[in-house]
C-alpha positions in Angstrom: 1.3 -9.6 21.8 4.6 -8.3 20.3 2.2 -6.3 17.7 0.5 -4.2 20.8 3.8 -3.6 22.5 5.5 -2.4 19.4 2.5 0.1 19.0 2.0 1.4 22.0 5.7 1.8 22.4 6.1 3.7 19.0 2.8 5.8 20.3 4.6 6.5 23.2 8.0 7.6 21.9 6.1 10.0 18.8 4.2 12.1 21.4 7.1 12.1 23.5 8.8 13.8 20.3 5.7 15.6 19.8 6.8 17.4 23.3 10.6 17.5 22.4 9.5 19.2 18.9 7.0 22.3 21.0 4.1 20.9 19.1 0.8 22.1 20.4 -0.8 20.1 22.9 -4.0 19.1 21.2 -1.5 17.5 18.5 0.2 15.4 20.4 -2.2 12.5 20.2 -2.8 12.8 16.7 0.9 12.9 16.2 1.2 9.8 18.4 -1.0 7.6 16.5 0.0 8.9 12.7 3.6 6.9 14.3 1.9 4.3 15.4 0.1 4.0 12.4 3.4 4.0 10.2 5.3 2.0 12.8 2.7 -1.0 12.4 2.6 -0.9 8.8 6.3 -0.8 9.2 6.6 -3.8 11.4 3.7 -5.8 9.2 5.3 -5.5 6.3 9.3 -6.0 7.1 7.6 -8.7 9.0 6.5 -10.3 6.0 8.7 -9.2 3.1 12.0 -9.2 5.1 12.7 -6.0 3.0 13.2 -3.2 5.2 13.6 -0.4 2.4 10.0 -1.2 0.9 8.3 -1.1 4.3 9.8 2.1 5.0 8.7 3.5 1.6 5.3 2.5 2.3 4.8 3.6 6.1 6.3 6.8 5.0 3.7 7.4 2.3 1.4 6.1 4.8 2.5 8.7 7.4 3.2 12.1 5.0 -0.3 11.3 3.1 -2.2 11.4 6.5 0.0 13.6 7.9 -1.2 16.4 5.2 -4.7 15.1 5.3 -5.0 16.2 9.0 -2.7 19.4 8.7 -5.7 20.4 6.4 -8.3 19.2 8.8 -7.5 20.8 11.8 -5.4 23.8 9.9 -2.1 22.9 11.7 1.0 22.8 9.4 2.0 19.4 7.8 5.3 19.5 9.9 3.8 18.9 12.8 2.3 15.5 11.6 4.9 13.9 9.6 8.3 14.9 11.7 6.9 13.3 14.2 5.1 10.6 12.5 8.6 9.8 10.5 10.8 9.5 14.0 10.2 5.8 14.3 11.6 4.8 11.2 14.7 6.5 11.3 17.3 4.2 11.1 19.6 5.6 13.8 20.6 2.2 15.2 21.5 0.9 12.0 23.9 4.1 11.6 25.1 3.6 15.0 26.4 -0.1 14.5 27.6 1.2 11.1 29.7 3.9 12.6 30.9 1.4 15.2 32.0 -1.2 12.6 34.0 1.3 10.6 35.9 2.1 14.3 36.6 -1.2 14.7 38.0 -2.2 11.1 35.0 -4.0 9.7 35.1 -2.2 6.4 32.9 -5.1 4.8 29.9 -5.1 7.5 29.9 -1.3 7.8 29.7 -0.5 4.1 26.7 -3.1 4.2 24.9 -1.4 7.1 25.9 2.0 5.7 23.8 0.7 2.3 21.1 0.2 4.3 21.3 3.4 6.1 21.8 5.4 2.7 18.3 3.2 1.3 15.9 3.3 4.3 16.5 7.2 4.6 16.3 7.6 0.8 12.9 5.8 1.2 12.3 8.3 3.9 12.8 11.4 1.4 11.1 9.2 -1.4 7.7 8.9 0.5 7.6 12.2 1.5 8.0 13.7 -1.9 5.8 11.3 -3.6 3.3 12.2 -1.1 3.8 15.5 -1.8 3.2 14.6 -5.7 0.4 12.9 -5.2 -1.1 15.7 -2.8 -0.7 18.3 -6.0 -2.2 16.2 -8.5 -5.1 15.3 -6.6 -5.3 18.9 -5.5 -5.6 19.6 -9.7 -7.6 17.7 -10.4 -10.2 18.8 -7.8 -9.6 22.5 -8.9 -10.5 21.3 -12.7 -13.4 19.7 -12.1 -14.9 22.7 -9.8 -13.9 25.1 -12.6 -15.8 22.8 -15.5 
């Protein structure tokens, strides 16, 4: 039950940014499920491995590799997909209590949570570019073989 609340809930809040973000309306769906989609994987896998950096990595490949998949499909930019797609796993709690713990003179548990802050959005950036990587050398290899 917590598994259906937690997507429809991250479906809600990625077309909600969808609207905040002026993308088109016949996006916002497909915007709201490529966040689920990333959220659940998210969830699954933190779930299970307890490593919140990995699952990050991985719904973010998840969400920038489908994300460029559709842009192609329905000749949107790739922007539209992943920004939105990407908004759930941002860890702004995470930098909130690590802000507030620096206020309050907890050097020890803020430089922690700031860590974690500093890894999850690095995983963030990672997934995007490997996507991006992965994107080019499949787009390649595609061009070689029409060309032979």
């Amino acid at each position: 039950m917590a598994l259906i609340a937690q997507a429809i809930t991250s479906f809600l809040a990625t077309g909600a940014f969808g609207i905040i973000f002026n993308a088109p309306k016949e996006t916002l769906v497909k915007c709201g499920l490529i966040g689920m989609g990333g959220w659940v994987i998210y969830y699954l896998l933190e779930g299970y491995t307890n490593n919140a950096v990995f699952a990050t990595l991985s719904a973010t490949v998840f969400i920038a590799v489908l994300s460029q998949e559709l842009a192609k499909f329905y000749k949107t930019p790739v922007i539209i997909f992943s920004v939105a797609g990407i908004i759930p796993l941002v860890p702004g709690g995470l930098a909130y209590d690590s802000m507030r713990n620096f206020v309050e003179n907890d050097y020890n548990t803020a430089i922690g949570l700031a860590a974690k802050v500093l890894m999850i959005a690095g995983a963030i950036a990672f997934g995007l570019v490997f996507s991006e990587v992965i994107n080019q050398v499949i787009r390649k290899i595609t061009q070689n073989k029409v060309r032979t």
